[in-house]
N, C-alpha and C positions, 0 to 999 in steps of 0.2 A: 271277158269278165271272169274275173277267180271265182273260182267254186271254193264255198268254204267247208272246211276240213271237218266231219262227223267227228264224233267220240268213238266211235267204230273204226273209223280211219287212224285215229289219235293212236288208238291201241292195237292197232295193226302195227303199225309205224312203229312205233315205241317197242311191241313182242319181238322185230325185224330186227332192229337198233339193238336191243339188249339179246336178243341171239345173238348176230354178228359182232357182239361185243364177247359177251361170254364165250364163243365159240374163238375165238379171236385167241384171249386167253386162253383159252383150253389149246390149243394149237401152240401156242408161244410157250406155253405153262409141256408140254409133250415135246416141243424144237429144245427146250434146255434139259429135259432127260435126257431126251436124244443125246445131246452133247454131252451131258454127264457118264450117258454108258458107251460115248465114242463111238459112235456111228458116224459122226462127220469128223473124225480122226482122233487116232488115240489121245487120252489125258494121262496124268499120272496116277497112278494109285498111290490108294493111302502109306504103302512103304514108302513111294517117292514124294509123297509129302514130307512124312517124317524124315525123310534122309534125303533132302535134295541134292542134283548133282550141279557141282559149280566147280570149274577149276581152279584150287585153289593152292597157291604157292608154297612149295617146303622151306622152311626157314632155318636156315644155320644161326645158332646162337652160340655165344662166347660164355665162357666160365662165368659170368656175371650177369649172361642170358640177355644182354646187349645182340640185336641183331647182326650179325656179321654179311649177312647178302641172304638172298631168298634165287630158286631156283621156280622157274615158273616160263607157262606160256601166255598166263595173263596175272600181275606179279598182283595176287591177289592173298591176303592174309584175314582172317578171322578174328576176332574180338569178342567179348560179351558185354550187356549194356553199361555194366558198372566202368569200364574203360574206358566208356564214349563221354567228352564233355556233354553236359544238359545244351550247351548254348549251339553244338549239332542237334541236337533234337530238336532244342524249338525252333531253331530258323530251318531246317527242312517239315516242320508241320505248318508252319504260316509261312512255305510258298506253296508246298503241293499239296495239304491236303490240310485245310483249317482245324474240318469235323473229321480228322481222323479216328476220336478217342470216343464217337459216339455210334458212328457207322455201325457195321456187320461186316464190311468187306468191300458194299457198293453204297455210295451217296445218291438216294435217286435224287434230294434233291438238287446235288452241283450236277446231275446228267438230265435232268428238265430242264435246268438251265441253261446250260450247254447247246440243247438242241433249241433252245429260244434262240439263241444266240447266232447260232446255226443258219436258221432261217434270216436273219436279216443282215444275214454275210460275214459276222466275227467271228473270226476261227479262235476256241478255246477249247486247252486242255482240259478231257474230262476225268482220266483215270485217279484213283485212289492210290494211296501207297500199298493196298494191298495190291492193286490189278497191277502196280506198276512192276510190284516186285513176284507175281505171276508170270509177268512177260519177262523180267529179267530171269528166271529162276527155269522154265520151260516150253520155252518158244526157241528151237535150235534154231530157225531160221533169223530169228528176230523179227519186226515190226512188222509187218504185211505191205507193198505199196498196192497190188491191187485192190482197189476197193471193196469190193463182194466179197474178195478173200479177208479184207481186213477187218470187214463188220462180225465174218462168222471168229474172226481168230478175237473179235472184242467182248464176245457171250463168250467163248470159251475160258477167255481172262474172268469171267464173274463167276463161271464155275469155280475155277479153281482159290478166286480170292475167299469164295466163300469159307470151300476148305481149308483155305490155310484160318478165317478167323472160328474155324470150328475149333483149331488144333495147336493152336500154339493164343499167347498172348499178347495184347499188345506190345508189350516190350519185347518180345521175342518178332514179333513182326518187323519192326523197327531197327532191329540188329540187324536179322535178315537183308533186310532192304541195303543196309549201309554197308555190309559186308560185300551182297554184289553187285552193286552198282559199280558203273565204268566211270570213271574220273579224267581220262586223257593219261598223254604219257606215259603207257603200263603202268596206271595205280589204278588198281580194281580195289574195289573196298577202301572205306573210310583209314581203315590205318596205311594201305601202302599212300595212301593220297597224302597224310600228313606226313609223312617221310618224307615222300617225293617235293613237296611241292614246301613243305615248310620245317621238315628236319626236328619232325616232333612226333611224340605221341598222342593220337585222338584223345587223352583224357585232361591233356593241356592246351587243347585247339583254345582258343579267343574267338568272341563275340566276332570281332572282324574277320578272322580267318577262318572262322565258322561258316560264316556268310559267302564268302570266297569261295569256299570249296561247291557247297550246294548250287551256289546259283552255276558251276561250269554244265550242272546238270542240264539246263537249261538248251545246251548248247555247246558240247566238249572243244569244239574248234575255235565256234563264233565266239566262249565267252574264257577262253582258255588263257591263265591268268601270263602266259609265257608266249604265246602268238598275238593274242589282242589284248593287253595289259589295260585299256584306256577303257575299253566296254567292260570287261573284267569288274574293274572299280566302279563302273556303273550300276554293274547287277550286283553289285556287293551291296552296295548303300539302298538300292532299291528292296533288297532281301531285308535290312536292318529295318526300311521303313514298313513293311508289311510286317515285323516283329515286335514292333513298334504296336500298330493299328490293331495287333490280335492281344494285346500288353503282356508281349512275352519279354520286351527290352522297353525302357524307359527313355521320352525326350529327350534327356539331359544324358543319357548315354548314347544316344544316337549321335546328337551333336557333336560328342567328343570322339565315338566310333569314327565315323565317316570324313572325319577330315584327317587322317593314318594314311600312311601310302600303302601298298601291296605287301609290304615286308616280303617275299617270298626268300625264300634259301630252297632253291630248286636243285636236286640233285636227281638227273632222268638216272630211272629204272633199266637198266641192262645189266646183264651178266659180266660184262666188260669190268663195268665202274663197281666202285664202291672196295671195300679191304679186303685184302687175302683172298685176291681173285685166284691165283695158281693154287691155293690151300683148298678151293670151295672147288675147284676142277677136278682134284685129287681124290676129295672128300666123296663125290658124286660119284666115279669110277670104283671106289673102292664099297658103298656102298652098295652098289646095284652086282656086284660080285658078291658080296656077304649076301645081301636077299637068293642071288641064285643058287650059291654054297649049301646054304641051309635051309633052304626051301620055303623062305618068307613070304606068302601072297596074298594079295587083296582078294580074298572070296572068290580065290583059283586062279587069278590071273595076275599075274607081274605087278609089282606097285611101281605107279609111276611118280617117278618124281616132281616133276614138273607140275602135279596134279592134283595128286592126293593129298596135299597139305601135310605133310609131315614135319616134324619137329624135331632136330635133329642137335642134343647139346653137343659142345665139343668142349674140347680141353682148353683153345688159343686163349690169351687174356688180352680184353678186347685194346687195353692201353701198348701192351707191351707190342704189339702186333703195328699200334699206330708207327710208336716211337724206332721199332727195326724198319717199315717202309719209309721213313723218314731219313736216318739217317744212310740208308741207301741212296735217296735221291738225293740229297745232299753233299755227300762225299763222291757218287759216280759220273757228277758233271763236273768235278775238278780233273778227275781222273783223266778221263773221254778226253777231254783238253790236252791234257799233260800228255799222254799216248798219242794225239792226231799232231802233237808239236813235235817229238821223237822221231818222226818220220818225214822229219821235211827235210826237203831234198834231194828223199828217197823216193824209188820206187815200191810200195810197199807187195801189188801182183806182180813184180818182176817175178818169171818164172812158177807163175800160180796158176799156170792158164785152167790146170783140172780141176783146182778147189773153184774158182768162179763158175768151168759147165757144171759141176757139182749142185752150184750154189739155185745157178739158174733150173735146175732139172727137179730141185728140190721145194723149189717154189711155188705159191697158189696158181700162177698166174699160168705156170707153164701148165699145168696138170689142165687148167679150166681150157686152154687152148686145144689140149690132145683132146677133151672130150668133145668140142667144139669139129674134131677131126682133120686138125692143121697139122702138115707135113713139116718135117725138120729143117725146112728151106722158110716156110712160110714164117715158124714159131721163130728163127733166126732174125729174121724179118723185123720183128712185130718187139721183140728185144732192144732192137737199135732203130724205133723208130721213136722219137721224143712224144710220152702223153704225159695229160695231167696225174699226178699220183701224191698220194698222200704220203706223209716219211715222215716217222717217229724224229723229234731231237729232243735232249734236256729240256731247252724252252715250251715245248709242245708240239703239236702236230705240225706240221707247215704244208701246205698245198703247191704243188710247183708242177714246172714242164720238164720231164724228165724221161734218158731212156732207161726202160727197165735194167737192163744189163747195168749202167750207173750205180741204180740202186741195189740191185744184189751185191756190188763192190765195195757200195755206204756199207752196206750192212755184213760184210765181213770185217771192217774195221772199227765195229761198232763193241764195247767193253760190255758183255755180261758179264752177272750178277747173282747169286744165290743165298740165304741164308736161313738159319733154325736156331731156335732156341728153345731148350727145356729143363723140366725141374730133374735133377736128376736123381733125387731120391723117391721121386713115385713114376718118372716116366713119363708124366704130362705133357705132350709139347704145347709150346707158350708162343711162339711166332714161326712164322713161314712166309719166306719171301723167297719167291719158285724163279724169280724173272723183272726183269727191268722195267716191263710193259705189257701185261697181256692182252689189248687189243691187238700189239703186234706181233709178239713173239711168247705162241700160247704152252711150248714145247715145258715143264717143270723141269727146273734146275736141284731142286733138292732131293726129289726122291726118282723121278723116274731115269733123270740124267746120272751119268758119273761120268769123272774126270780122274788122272790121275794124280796120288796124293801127295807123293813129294818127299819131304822131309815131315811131314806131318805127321808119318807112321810110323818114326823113330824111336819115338816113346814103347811102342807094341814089342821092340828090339832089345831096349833097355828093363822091361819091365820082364822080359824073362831070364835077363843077366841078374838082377837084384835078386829074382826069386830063387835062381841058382848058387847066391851066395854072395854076390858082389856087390859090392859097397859102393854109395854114389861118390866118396870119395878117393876110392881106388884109380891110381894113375897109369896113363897107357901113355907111350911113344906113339905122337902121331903122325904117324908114314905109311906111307901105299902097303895095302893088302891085296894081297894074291888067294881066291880062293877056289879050290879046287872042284868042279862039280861032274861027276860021276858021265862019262857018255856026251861032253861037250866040250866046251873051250874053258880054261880055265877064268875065273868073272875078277874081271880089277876095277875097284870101281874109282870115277874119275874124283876130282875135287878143287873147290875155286874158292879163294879166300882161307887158306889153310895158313893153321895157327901154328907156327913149330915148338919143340919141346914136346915134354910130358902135361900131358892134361890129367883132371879129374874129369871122372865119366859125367859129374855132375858141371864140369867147367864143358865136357864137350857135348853136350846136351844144347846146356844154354847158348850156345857157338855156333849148332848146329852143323859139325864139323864129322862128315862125311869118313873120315877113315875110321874112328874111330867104332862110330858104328859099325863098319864092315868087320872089324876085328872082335866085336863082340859077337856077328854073327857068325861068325868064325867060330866062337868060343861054344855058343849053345844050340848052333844050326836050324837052316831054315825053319824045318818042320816044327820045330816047337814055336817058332816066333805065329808061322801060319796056322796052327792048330789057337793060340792063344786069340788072334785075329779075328777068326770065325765065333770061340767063345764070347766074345766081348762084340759080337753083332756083324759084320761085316757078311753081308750075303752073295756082293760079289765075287769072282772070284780068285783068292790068294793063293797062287802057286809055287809050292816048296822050293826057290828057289833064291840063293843069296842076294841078288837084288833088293826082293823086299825091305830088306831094310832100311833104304832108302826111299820108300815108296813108289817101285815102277809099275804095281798095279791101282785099278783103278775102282773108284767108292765112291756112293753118294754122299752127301753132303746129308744126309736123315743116319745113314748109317756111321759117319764118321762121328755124328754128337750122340748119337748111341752108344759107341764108345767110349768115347771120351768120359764119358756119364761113368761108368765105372770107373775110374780114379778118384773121382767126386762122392759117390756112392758105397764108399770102403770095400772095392772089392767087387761089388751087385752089380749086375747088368739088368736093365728094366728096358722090356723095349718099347721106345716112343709110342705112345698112345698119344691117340688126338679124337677118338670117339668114346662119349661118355655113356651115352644112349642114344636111341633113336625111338617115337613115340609118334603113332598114327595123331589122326584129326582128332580123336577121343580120347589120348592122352594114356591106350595101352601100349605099354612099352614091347616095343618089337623085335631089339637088337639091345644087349648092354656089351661094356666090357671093358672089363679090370687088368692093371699090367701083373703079369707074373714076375718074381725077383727073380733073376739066375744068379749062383755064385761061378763069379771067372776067372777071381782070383784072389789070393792072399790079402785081407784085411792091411795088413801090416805095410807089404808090398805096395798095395794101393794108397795108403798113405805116405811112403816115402817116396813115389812118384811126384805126387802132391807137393812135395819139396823141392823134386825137379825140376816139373814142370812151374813152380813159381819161380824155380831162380833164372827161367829161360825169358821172365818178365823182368825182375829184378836188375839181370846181371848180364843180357843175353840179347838176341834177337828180338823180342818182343820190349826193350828197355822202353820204347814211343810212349806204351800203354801209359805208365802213368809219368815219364819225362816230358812227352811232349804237347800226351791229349787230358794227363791230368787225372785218370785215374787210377787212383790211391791204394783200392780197396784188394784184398786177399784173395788176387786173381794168378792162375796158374795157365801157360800157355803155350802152342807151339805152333810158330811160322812156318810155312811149307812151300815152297818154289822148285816147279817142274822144269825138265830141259828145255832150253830155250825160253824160258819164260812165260810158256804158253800158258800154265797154271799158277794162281797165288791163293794162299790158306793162311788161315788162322783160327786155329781152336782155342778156344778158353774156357776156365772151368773155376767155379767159385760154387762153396758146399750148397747154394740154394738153385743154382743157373748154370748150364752148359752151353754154349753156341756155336757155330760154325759160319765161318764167312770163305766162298769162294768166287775170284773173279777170274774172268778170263773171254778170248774171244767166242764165238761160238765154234771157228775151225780153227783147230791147234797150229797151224800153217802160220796163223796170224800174231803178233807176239810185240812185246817191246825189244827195243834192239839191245838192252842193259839191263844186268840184275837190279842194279841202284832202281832204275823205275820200275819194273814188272815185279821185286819179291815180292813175298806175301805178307812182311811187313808194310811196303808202301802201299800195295793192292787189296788189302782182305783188313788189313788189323784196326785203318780206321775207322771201317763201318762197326766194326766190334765195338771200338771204344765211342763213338756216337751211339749206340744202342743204348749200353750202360752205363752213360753217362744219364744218359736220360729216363732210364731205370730208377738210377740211386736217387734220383732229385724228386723222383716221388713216392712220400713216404706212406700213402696207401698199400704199394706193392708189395712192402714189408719183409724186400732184398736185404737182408745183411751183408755189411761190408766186414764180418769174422772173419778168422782164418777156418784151416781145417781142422776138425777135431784130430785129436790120435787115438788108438785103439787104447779103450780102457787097460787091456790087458800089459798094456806099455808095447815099446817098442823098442827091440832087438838089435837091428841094423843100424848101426852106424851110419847116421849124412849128416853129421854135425863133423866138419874135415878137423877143425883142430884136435878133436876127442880121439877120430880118427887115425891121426898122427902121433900123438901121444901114447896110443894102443903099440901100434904100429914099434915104435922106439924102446917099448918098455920089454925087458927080457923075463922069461919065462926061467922057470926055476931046470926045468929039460934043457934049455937055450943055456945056462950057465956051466953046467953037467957037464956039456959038449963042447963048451968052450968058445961059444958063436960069440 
C-alpha cells in the first residue's frame, strides 16, 4: 500500500530537487569559467580574438589589381561584407543558422531541440554560425571524434562564440565565417570558392550559385559540385527551398532557379595553373630576399608568404600577359612540328651520349632514386625499365608506358621558349612568359636563364660607331676582317649569307651582315662596345673582346629588353620593374619601389638607332613583321641566330613597348640542321608579331602604332642616305683651294 506523501515530505523533496538543481547550475555555471580561464585547455585571448589566425593566401595582383595567382597552403583570400553578394548571406542563414540575427552566439532553443531529437535517434546539427566559425577559427585539431573529448571541445565553442558576439558584429561575424570556411579544392573562403569553382567574384555570385557553394558546406566531398555534380544540384535546390520557407527567395524564383544546371567554370587552385606561373615563381624568390635584405618582419619573425595574406601589386597588365602566353602556344606547336620533321631520317643523339647522362643526372626522378639509396647499376636499371609517366605535348598531358631514358631524349628535342615585355619609358614590365610549361619545366627562361645573344647585340656595336661619328649611311667593303687581340690569336670572324659590294652601315645592320660589324669593332674597340653593354643593363657577363660584336656572350632575356628599352627611351635605361608594392593583410604598405632613369647614351644617338633598328624591319631581316604577319606599325628590330642554330631572338621596340622573344632547345647540343628553320626570324619573331598583333586590336591598351619621336633639339647625324650622298659629293670651299 503507498503511503501518501506529507507536506513535510513535499518540501523535503522539492528543498532536495531545487538544491541539486541550483547546485547543478552553480557547478555547470563554475565547469564554463573553468573553461573560460582554460583549465581544461588553453582558449584564445581577447588579442586572438581580435586578430584571428587563419592562413590566408598572398595575392599577386596585375596593374588593373585583376588577380594574377595567389600563393598559399590553403588558397584562402579575405573580403569584407560589402563584396559578398546578399544572395550568400541569406542562403547560408536559412541552412545553418535561421535565428542567427537574434541569438548572442548560442541558440538554446535549436540546442533543446537538438537534444530532443537526440533522444529518439535523429542526429541534427546544432552549432551556430558563431560556434561554427569558433571551431573553424581555433580548434588546431579540428572537430573532436572522441566523444568526451568532443562534448568538452563543444562548451569551449560557446565560450569562445560568445566572445566573438561580444566583439565584433554581426556582419562582421558573417565575413568571418565566409572568409574561413573550407570549400573543397583549395578554395578556403567565399572568394577563392567563386574563382575556383565559378570564375567570379563573390559580389556577382547568383541565387543558384550561391546556393551551390553553401550547401558543399554540408559535405565538401559528398556534395562537391565537381566529384558528385548530381547530389551537388540536389543540395542546391534543397538550399533555394529552405530560402524560400525562411522568405529569403520567392516561389516564382525558385521555380526558375532550380531548373539551371550547375554552370560551373572550374578552374582547381594550384600554383601550377592559372597566368604567369614562371613571373609569380620569380616574383616569390625575389620577394622573400627584399624582406631578408631589409629586415621586413611579421612581429620578429619572417613573413610568410604562403600565410600572411599579403598583397602584392605588380606592374604585368593582366591582358597583355594573356595575349604573349597565347601567342606562344600558338606559334610553338607549329614550330615543335617543323623542327621534329627536320630531323627525319636523322639521328638527332647520334653522338650525344653525355648530353642524355647529363640530361638523366639532372632529372627529378634520378635525384628521388639517389635518396631512395639506389646504386648506379640499379638507377641504370630503373631508366630502361618501361613505367607509366606523364609527358608534356602541345596537345596536353598524355599518360603513357614509357622508359624514362625515352623521355629525357623527348625532352631534349623538345623547343623552349621565353619572353618579356615592357614599357620602356617607365620600366614597367607588361608580360613574362619564363617557359613553355610550368608543371613541367619550372627552370625561368627570362631572367634567371641566359643564352647566347647572337646577332642581337649588334646594334650595342653600331651604336658606339654612330656615337663616334659615323653615319648610318657611311659605306664599308664587305670582306673578311682580321682583328688583332693583344696575348691571343688573332679573331676572324666567320660569315654565311654575305652580301658583296659596299654596304651602308644602315643596309648592313638590316642584313645582319657579320663583317661589317667586325670592322666597326675594329674601328672603336671592344671595350667601349662592352662598357656601353653594361651601361644599358646587361649584368651578365660582357668580355672586352672582339667577338662581342657578334653576340658570343651570353644575356637574359629581362636584360636584353632592358636594353633594348633604351633606343626607345631616348637614350634612358630604366631597369624593368615589376614590383609596385607590397602591403600586409591591413593594407600597410611594407615594400614599394620606383624605377630610377639612367642616361646610357646620347639622346640623338638613341634615336638614330631607332632608324636602324626599323629599317632592319622594313628592309632587313625582320621584313615577316609586317610582310608576312601584317604588322604595320612603327616597330624597330633585331633578329639574332647563334652557332649552329642553337639560339633564335628577336627584339623589338616601339616608343610605348619593348619585347624580347627567345627560342631554343634546352641543351645547345640540340639545334635545327638549317639557318632557314632555326634563325630568329623563323624562331622568335613570330611569337613577337602574335603578341602585337593582339596588342594593337585592343584599343583599351592604348599602344600606339607612332613612330619615334626625334630629339626636340633636332638631329645632327645624317641617316637620311640620299642627304647623305649629296653632302658627301658637294665640295668644300678648302676641297677647291686644293684642287680635290
Amino acid at each position: 500500500m503507498n503511503k501518501k506523501l506529507s507536506q513535510e515530505d513535499i518540501r523535503k523533496y522539492n528543498y532536495r530537487l531545487w538544491k541539486l538543481l541550483i547546485g547543478g547550475m552553480v557547478l555547470f555555471a563554475l565547469f564554463i569559467m573553468a573553461i573560460g580561464f582554460g583549465l581544461f585547455g588553453e582558449l584564445p585571448s581577447f588579442r586572438d580574438i581580435e586578430h584571428p589566425k587563419s592562413n590566408q593566401a598572398s595575392e599577386i595582383l596585375a596593374d588593373d589589381t585583376r588577380v594574377l595567382g595567389t600563393y598559399f597552403v590553403q588558397n584562402r583570400s579575405n573580403v569584407s561584407y560589402q563584396e559578398i553578394s546578399p544572395n550568400v548571406i541569406n542562403a547560408l542563414i536559412a541552412t545553418e543558422d535561421i535565428r542567427f540575427k537574434e541569438h548572442s552566439g548560442i541558440d538554446f532553443k535549436r540546442t533543446f531541440t537538438i537534444f530532443l531529437y537526440a533522444l529518439v535517434g535523429k542526429k541534427q546539427g546544432g552549432s551556430t554560425i558563431t560556434q561554427q566559425l569558433a571551431l573553424n577559427l581555433f580548434s588546431e585539431e579540428g572537430r573532436q571524434k572522441n566523444f568526451l573529448k568532443r562534448i568538452l571541445q563543444k562548451f569551449q565553442e560557446w565560450v569562445i562564440a560568445v566572445k566573438l558576439e561580444r566583439n565584433y558584429t554581426k556582419e562582421e561575424i558573417l565575413v568571418m565565417y565566409l572568409n574561413t570556411v573550407d570549400f573543397g579544392n583549395q578554395a578556403y573562403g567565399i572568394k577563392s570558392a567563386a574563382r575556383v569553382y565559378f570564375n567570379t567574384t563573390p559580389d556577382q555570385l547568383t541565387v543558384a550559385q550561391s546556393a551551390t557553394l553553401i550547401g558543399i558546406l554540408k559535405g565538401i566531398s559528398r556534395y562537391s559540385p565537381t566529384r558528385n555534380p548530381d547530389r551537388s544540384l540536389a543540395r542546391r535546390n534543397t538550399i533555394m527551398g529552405l530560402m524560400v520557407k525562411a522568405d529569403l527567395l520567392t516561389q516564382q524564383q525558385l521555380d526558375t532557379e532550380k531548373e539551371k544546371p550547375l554552370g560551373l567554370r572550374f578552374s582547381a587552385a594550384t600554383v601550377n595553373d592559372g597566368i604567369a606561373p614562371y613571373f609569380r615563381a620569380v616574383l616569390k624568390s625575389d620577394i622573400k630576399r627584399i624582406f631578408q635584405e631589409r629586415s621586413i618582419l611579421n612581429n620578429g619573425v619572417p613573413y610568410d608568404l604562403d600565410r600572411d595574406g599579403l598583397k602584392i601589386y605588380t606592374t604585368l597588365n593582366y591582358d597583355m600577359q594573356i595575349y604573349a602566353e597565347e601567342a606562344q602556344k600558338e606559334y610553338m606547336k607549329t614550330l615543335q612540328l617543323s623542327f621534329i620533321k627536320s630531323w627525319k631520317g636523322r639521328d638527332p643523339f647520334k653522338g650525344k651520349e653525355m648530353q642524355i647522362e647529363q640530361g638523366i643526372k639532372r632529372s627529378d626522378r634520378y635525384k628521388a632514386l639517389q635518396l631512395e639509396g639506389k646504386s648506379e647499376q640499379e638507377i641504370k636499371a630503373d631508366f630502361n625499365t618501361p613505367t607509366r609517366l606523364t609527358i608534356f605535348t602541345w596537345k596536353g598531358n598524355i599518360d603513357t608506358l614509357m622508359k624514362p631514358i625515352d623521355s629525357v631524349r623527348y625532352y631534349k628535342m623538345l623547343l623552349r621558349n621565353a619572353m618579356m615585355a615592357m614599357d620602356p619609358q617607365t620600366g614597367l614590365v607588361k608580360a613574362w612568359v619564363g617557359g613553355i610549361n610550368y608543371e613541367h619545366f619550372k627552370y625561368d627562361q627570362v631572367k634567371m636563364g641566359t643564352r647566347q645573344v647572337g646577332s642581337t647585340a649588334k646594334p650595342f656595336t653600331y651604336a658606339v660607331a654612330i656615337e663616334n661619328g659615323y653615319s648610318p649611311c657611311y659605306s664599308v667593303l664587305n670582306e673578311p676582317v682580321t682583328i688583332e687581340v693583344p696575348g691571343s690569336k688573332p679573331w676572324i670572324p666567320r660569315s654565311s649569307g654575305t652580301v658583296p659590294g659596299y654596304l651602308t652601315l644602315q643596309k648592313a645592320l638590316a642584313l645582319s651582315q657579320n663583317y661589317i660589324a667586325a670592322y666597326l669593332m675594329k674601328q672603336v674597340g671592344p671595350t667601349a662596345v662592352a662598357t656601353l653593354a653594361k651601361k644599358m643593363g646587361i649584368t651578365s657577363d660582357v668580355p672586352a673582346y672582339p667577338s662581342i660584336a657578334l653576340g658570343s656572350f651570353d644575356a637574359s632575356v629581362y636584360d636584353m629588353v632592358g636594353a633594348y628599352s633604351v633606343f626607345a627611351n631616348k637614350g634612358v635605361w630604366t631597369k624593368p620593374t615589376y614590383i609596385v608594392r607590397i602591403e600586409d593583410r591591413n593594407g600597410v604598405v611594407l615594400y614599394s619601389e620606383k624605377p630610377i632613369p639612367v642616361p646610357a647614351m646620347n639622346e640623338e644617338v638613341a634615336y638614330v638607332m631607332t632608324r636602324m633598328l626599323r629599317g632592319v624591319v622594313t628592309n632587313g631581316t625582320g621584313w615577316r613583321l609586317a610582310g608576312r604577319f601584317g604588322v604595320k606599325a612603327a616597330i624597330g628590330g633585331k633578329t639574332g641566330t647563334t652557332q649552329n642554330n642553337s639560339d633564335g631572338w628577336f627584339m623589338g621596340i616601339s616608343p610605348q613597348l619593348v619585347a624580347g622573344v627567345w627560342t631554343g632547345c634546352e641543351d645547345r647540343a640540340f639545334h635545327f640542321i638549317s639557318t632557314a628553320q632555326g634563325d630568329g626570324a623563323t624562331t622568335a619573331l613570330p611569337i613577337f608579331a602574335g603578341f602585337m598583333k593582339r596588342v594593337y586590336a585592343n584599343p583599351k591598351l592604348k599602344i600606339s602604332q607612332a613612330d619615334f619621336e626625334p630629339p626636340k633639339s633636332g638631329v645632327s647625324i645624317i641617316y637620311d642616305c640620299n642627304q647623305y650622298q649629296q653632302q658627301q659629293e658637294q665640295k668644300t670651299e678648302l676641297d677647291e683651294k686644293l684642287g680635290f
